[in-house]
N, C-alpha and C positions, 0 to 999 in steps of 0.2 A: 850616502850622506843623509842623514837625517836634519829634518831644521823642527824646530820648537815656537810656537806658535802660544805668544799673550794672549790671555784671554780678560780685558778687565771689566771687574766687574764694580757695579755701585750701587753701594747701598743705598737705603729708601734714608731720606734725612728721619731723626725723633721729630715731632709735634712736638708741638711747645706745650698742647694742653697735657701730654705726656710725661712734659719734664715737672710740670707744674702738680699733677696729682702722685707722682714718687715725690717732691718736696713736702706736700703737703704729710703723707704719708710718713714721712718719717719725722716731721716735727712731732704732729699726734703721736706717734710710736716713742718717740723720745718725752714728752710727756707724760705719758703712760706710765713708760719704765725709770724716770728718774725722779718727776717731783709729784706726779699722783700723792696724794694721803685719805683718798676717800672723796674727793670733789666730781671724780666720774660718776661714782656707780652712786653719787648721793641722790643725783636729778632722780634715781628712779626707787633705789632704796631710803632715800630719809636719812636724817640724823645719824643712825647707826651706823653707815658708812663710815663714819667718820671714827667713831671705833675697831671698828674693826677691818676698816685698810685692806680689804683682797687683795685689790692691784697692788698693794704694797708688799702683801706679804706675797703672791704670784709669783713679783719681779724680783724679791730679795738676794737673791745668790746673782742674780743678774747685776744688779744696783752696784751689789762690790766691786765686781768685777771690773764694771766701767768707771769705776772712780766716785759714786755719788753715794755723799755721807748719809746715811739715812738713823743711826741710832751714836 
């Protein structure tokens, strides 16, 4: 006869300051990729940023995808 033997185990709880910088994390991350238009990279490029949109055009195939109208 064999018997079978539980072994339970538990996990360590998440940190709340863990759950709070993945939220954080992806609000900045969803900013980034849906209404950026040059307001990031302006604080350190200037004006032109704002022309020329990197994160905009970066994220552009992304933007569709998720649903966020960009032109």
């Amino acid at each position: 006869m064999s018997q079978s033997r539980q072994v339970a185990m538990r996990r360590p709880p998440v940190s709340r300051v863990a759950i709070i910088a993945l939220a954080a994390i992806f609000v900045v991350g969803l900013f980034l990729m849906g209404f950026d238009q040059g307001e990031t990279l302006s604080l350190v490029y200037g004006q032109d940023a704002y022309v020329d949109a990197l994160l905009h055009e970066f994220t552009h195939d992304m933007r569709h995808i998720a649903g966020f109208p960009c032109h």
